[in-house]
C-alpha positions as CSV (number, residue, x, y, z in Angstrom):
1,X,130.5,44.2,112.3
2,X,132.7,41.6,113.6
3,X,132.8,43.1,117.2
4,X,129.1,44.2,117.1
5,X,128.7,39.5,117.0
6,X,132.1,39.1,118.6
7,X,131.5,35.9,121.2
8,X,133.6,33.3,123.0
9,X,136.3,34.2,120.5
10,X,134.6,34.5,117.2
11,X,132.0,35.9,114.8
12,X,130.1,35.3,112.6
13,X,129.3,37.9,109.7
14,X,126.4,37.6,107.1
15,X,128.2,39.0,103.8
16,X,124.2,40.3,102.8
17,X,124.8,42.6,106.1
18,X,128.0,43.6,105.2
19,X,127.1,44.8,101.7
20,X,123.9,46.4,102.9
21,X,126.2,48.7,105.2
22,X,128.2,49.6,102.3
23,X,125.3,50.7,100.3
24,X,124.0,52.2,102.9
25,X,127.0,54.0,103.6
26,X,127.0,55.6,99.7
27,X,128.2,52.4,97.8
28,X,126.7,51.1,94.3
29,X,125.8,46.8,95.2
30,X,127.3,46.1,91.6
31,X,130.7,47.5,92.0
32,X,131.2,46.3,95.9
33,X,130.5,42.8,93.7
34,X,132.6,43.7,90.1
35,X,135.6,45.6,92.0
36,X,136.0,42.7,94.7
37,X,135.5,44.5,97.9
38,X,134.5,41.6,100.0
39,X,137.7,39.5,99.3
40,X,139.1,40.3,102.7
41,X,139.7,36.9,104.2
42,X,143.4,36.9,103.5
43,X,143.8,40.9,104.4
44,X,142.5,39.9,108.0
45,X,144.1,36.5,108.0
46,X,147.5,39.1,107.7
47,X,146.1,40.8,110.5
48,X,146.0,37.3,113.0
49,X,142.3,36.2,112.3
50,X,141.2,32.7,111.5
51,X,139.1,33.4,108.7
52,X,136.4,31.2,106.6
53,X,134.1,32.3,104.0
54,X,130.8,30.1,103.4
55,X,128.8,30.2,100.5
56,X,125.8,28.2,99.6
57,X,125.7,25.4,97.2
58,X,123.6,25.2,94.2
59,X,120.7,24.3,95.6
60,X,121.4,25.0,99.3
61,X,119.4,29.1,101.0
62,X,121.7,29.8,103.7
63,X,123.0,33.0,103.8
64,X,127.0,32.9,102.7
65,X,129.0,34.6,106.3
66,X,132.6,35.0,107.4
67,X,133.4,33.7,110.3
68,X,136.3,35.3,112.1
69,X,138.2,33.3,114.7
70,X,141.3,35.2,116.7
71,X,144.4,33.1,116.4
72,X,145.7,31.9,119.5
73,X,149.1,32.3,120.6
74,X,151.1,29.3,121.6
75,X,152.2,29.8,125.2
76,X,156.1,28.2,125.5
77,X,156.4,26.5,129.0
């Protein structure tokens, strides 16, 4: 998913996308919620992403996303 919205170094990823793939791909929605299975910032953050999870407020709609950023590499001159 994060290639599929991949642009100008980043994505964004709706998590309501992401968990409607994993139930689509055999998943139960309660235990991808109960067991945790979304917590991946710090998994791709290990990996060399940039990684920020947005949720709504109380009374905010939005949709909550991940945005994935690639981590640059300092260049030494």
């Amino acid at each position: 998913m994060i290639t599929q919205d991949y642009d100008c170094g980043s994505a964004t990823v709706k998590q309501d996308d992401v968990v409607a793939l994993m139930v689509q791909k055999g998943l139960d929605r309660q235990e991808i919620f109960d067991k945790g299975w979304l917590n991946v910032e710090d998994i791709y953050r290990k990996a060399g992403w940039r990684v920020v999870f947005d949720k709504p407020g109380f009374r905010d709609t939005y949709p909550a996303t991940y945005e994935f950023k690639r981590k640059t590499k300092h260049i030494k001159e």
